[in-house]
N, C-alpha and C positions, 0 to 999 in steps of 0.2 A: 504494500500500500504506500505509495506517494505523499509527499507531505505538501505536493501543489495540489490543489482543488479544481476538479472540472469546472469550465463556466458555468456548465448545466446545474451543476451543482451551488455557485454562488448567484446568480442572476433569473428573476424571471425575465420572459420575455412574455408583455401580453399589449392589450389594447389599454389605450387611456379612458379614463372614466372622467364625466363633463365637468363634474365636481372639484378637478384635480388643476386646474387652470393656474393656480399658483406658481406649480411645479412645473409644469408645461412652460408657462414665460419663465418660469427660472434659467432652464433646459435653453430656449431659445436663445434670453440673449448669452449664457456662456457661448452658446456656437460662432455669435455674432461678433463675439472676441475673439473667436479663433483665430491665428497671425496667417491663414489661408482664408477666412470668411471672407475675402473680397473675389475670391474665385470658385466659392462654393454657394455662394446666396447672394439676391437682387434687393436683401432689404440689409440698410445698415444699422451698427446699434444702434447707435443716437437716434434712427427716425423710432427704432419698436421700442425704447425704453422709456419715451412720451406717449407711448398708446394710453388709452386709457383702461381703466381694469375690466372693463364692459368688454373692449376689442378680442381679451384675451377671454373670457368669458365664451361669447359666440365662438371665436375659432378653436377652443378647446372643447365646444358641446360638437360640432361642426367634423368633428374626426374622432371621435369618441365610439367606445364598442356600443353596438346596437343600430350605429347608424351602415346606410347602403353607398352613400356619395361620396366618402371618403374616410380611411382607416390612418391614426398615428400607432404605432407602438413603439415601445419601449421597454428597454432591459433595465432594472429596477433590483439595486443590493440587498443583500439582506436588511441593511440596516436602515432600508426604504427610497436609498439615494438614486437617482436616476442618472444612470450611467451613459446611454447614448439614445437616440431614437431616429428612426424612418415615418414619414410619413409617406401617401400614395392616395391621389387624386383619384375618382372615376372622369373620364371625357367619353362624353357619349359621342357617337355617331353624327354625322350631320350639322353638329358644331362647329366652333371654332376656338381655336386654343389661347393661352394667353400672349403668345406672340402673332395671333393674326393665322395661324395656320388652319384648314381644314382639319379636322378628325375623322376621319375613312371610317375607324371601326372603332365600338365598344374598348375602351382599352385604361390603363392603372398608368398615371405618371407618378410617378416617384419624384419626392421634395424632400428640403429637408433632413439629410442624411448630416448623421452628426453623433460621435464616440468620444467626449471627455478624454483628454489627454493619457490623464493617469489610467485608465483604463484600453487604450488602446493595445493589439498585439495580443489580444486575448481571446480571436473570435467574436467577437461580442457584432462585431457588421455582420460577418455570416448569417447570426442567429435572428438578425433585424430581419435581414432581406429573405430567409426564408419564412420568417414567420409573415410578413406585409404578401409575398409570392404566393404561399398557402391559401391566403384569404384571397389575393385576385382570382385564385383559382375556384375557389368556392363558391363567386359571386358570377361566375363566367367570362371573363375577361378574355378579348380573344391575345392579347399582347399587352406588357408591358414597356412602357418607355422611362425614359431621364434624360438631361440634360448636363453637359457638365464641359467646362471650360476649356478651351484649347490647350490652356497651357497647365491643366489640374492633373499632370501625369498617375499620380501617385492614385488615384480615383478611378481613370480611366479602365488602370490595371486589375483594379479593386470588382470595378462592373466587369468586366471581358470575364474575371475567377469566375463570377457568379454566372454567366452566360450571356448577358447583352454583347451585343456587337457594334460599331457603329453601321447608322440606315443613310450615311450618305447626307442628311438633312443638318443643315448647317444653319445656324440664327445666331442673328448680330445683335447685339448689346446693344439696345439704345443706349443714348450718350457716350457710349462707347464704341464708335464704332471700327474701330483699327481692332478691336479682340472680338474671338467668334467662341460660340458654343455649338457642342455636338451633341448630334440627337443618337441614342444610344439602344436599343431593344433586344426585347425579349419575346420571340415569336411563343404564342400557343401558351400561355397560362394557365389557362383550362383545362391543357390536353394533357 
């Protein structure tokens, strides 16, 4: 017997409950201090650390378990601390996405990906993204996608582990537009 501990063993991994919106903007802005937050997320701290507690209230009822329109989870210590989280949109069909794109098919965009330093190295993304993958699967998802920044290598490699590929579909950073993001998938969620 080992004296390192399975993550399985130290971390649930489950869905957020509406109630829990404290910890949810806790979660958020550590991400948003992350010294990569400028290459992983389109909101800065300064703008989410002036929301008001209502904003995080709706967005945390808004990806909460129970709902169909969109799931956050998170891996969660023993000692209650919330160690990293995925979240993952639904985009229906016949939409149009936040950058102005069509939406072909039923499909999970994935947001919000974010592992707490001291915890990173430990699996703990793995267990995000199969747990957030499990649930597109359930709800029938025909594909998942993400987005993530040209120069966010370390991410990139992180999606390609778990199966996405890049689809070729490239979107420019408003006000930024000398840096590009890529559109990244995961065919058959469902299947």
């Amino acid at each position: 017997m080992g004296s390192v501990m399975d993550v399985d063993e130290m971390f649930v991994v489950r869905a957020v409950r509406a109630e829990e919106w404290p910890a949810a903007k806790a979660l958020r802005l550590a991400a948003l201090r992350d010294p990569l937050a400028h290459l992983a997320f389109l909101e800065t701290y300064e703008t989410a650390v002036n929301r008001p507690d209502s904003f995080w209230r709706e967005r945390t009822a808004s990806v909460a378990e129970g709902g169909t329109g969109a799931r956050q989870v998170i891996a969660e210590g023993a000692d209650g601390d919330w160690a990293g989280t995925v979240t993952v949109l639904v985009e229906e069909a016949g939409t149009t996405d936040w950058a102005g794109f069509p939406v072909e098919r039923r499909q999970g965009h994935v947001v919000g990906v974010f592992v707490r330093p001291e915890y990173r190295g430990r699996g703990l993304s793995e267990r995000l993204f199969e747990a957030v993958l499990a649930w597109c699967g359930e709800i029938g998802l025909e594909r998942v996608r993400l987005i993530v920044h040209e120069d966010n290598e370390r991410a990139q490699g992180f999606y390609r582990k778990m199966g996405f590929a890049p689809s070729g579909v490239v979107v420019p950073l408003q006000g930024r537009e000398e840096e590009r993001e890529l559109e990244y998938v995961l065919e058959s969620a469902a299947g």
